[in-house]
C-alpha positions in Angstrom: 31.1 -2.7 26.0 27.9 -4.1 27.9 24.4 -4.8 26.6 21.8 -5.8 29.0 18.0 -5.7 27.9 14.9 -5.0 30.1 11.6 -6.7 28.4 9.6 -3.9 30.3 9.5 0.0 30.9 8.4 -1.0 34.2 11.8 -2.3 35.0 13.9 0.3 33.7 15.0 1.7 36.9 16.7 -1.5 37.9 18.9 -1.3 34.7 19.3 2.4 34.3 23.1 3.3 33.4 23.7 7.6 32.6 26.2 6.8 29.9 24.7 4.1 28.2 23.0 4.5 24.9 19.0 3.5 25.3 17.4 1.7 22.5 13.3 2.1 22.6 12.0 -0.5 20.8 8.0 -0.8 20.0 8.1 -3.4 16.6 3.9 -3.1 16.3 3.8 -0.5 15.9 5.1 3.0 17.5 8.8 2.9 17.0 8.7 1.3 13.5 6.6 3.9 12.1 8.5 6.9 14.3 11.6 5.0 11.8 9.0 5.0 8.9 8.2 9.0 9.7 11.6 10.3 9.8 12.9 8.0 6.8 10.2 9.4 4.9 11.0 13.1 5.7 9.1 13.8 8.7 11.1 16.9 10.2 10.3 16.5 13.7 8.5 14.3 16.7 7.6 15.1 19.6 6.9 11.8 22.0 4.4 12.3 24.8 3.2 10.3 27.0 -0.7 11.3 27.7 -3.9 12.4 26.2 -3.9 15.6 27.8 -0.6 16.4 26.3 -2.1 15.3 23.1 -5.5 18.0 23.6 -2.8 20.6 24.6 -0.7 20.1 21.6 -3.2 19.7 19.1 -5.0 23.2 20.2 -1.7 24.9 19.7 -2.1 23.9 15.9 0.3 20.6 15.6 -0.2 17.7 13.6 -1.1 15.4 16.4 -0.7 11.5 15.7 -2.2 9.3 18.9 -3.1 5.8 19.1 -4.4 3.6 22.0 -5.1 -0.2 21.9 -3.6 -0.4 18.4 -6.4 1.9 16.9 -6.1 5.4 15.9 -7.8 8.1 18.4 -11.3 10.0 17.7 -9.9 13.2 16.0 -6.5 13.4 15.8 -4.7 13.2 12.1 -2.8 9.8 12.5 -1.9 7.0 15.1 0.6 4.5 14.8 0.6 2.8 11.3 3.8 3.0 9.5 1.9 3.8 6.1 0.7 6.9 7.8 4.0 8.7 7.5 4.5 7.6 4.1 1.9 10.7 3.0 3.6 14.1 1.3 1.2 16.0 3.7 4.0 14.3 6.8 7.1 16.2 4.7 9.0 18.6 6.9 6.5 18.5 9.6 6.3 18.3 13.3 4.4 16.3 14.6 3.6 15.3 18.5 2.8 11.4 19.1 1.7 9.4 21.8 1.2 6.0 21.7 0.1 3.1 24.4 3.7 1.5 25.0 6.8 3.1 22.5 6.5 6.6 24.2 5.7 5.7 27.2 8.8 3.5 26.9 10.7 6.7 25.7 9.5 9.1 28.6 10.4 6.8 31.1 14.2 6.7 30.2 14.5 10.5 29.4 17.0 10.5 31.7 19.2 8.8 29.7 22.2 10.3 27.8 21.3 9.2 24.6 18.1 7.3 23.2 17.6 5.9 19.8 14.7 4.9 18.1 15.4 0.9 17.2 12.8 -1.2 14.6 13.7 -3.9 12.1 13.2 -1.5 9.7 16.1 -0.1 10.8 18.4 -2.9 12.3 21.3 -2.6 10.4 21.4 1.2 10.7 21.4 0.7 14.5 24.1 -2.3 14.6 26.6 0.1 12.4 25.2 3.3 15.0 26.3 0.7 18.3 29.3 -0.3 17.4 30.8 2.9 16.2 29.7 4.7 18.9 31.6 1.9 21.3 29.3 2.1 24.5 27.1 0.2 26.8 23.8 -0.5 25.4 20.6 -0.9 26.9 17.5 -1.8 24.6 14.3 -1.4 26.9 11.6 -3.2 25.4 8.5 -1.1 25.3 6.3 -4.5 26.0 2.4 -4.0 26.5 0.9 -2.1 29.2 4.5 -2.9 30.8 4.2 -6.6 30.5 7.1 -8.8 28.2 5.8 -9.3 24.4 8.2 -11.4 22.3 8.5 -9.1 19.3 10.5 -6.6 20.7 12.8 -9.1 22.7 12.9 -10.5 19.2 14.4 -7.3 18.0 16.7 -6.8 20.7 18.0 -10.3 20.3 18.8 -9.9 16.5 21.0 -6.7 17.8 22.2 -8.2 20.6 23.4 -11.3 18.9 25.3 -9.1 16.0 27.3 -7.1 18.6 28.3 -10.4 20.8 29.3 -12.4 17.7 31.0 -9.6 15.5 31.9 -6.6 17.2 34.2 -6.2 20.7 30.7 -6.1 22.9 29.8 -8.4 25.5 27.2 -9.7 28.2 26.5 -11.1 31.8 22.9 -9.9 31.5 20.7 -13.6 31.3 18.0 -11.3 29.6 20.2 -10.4 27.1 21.0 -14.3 26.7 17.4 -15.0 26.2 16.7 -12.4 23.8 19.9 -14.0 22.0 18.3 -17.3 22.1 14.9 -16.5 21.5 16.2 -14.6 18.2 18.0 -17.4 17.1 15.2 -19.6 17.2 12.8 -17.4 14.9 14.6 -15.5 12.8 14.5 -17.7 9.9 10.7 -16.5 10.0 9.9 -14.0 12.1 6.2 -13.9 11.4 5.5 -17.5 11.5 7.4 -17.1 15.1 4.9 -14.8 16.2 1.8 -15.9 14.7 0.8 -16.6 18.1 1.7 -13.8 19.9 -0.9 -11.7 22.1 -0.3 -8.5 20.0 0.2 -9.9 16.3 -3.2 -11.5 17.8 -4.4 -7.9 18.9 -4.1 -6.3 14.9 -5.0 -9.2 12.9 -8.7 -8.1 15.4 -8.0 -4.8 13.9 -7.1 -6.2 10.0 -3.7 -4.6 10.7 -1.6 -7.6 8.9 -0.3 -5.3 5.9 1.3 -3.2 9.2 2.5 -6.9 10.7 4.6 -7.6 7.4 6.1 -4.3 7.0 7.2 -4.0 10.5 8.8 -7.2 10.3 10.6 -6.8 7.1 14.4 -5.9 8.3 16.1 -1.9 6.9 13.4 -1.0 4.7 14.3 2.5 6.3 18.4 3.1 7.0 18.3 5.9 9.4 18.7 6.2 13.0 16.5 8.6 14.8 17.7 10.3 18.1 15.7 11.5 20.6 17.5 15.6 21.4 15.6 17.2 24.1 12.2 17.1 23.5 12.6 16.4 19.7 12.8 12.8 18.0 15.3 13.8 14.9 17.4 12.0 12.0 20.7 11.3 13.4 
């Protein structure tokens, strides 16, 4: 089995295989808390990719989470913070989310056969989900504003570098390599590795730290979310 890694949505058409299994990965913040959401007993999300389809949904009487530039949009009932979907008022709901990168990320590989929802807070799930499903595997970094950002290469390294060294997968994709490497180098302390990074930069602005830590804190929530048709479920 393959893995190859594109750092950017922007990119995904040059990697774009129908029967691999996509991995969307937005660490800070969208796909951690999409992880957070359904381990917490969300029922349903819905990933869009625009405002308007935000207005749309939210007139139609959905609980409408939407975030841009790491804050929370005027009027709507959540954005992107993981502690959001921690709530009892989240349990068994739908709810419709659009973010700045993760579903953006997610819209543009809809083509795909399969996408999963990939976080630290669920690496181990997805490891165990990869290698028992025995396919290629392509994690597309959600970046920002489709430029590279280290934490999700970070993520996508630690996954990477499980399935090379442990299970019957393999590479010849020199991303992959330096996800690999850039892993190995910080993940004896992932948020020391960062501290420098443009958007751990962005959210400490926004006195989102507590959000930092949790993201980065590996299987605080063991399930793997799928995306089926137009639904983000519990796989």
């Amino acid at each position: 089995m393959n893995i190859e890694v594109c750092y950017s949505p922007q990119s995904y058409h040059l990697f774009h295989k129908p029967e691999a299994i996509v991995v969307v990965i937005d660490v800070l913040r969208a796909t951690s808390a999409i992880t957070t959401a359904i381990f917490h007993g969300v029922s349903k999300m819905i990933p869009i990719a625009t405002m308007i389809e935000a207005d749309e949904y939210k007139k139609n009487g959905f609980m409408v989470a939407a975030e841009r530039n790491g804050e929370i949009v005027d009027g709507f009932d959540l954005g992107n913070s993981p502690f959001g979907y921690m709530n009892k008022k989240v349990k068994g709901k739908t709810i419709a989310i659009t973010t700045t990168n993760g579903t953006h990320a997610i819209e543009v590989a809809r083509k795909a056969k399969r996408i999963i929802i990939g976080s630290f807070l669920n690496l181990d799930a997805v490891v165990d989900y990869l290698k028992k499903e025995k396919k290629d595997v392509l994690f597309l970094c959600a970046g920002w504003k489709n430029k590279f950002n280290l934490e999700d290469s970070l993520f996508a390294g630690a996954v990477a570098n499980e399935l090379v060294n442990k299970h019957d997968f393999a590479t010849i994709c020199d991303s992959t390599i330096a996800a690999i490497e850039l892993y190995k180098l910080a993940k004896h302390d992932l948020e020391g590795f960062l501290a420098n990074s443009s958007h751990r930069k962005r959210l400490a602005k926004l006195d989102l730290e507590r959000d930092v830590k949790y993201c980065l804190t590996p299987n605080q929530c063991p399930v793997i979310p799928v995306l089926e048709g137009k639904f983000i479920v519990k796989g």
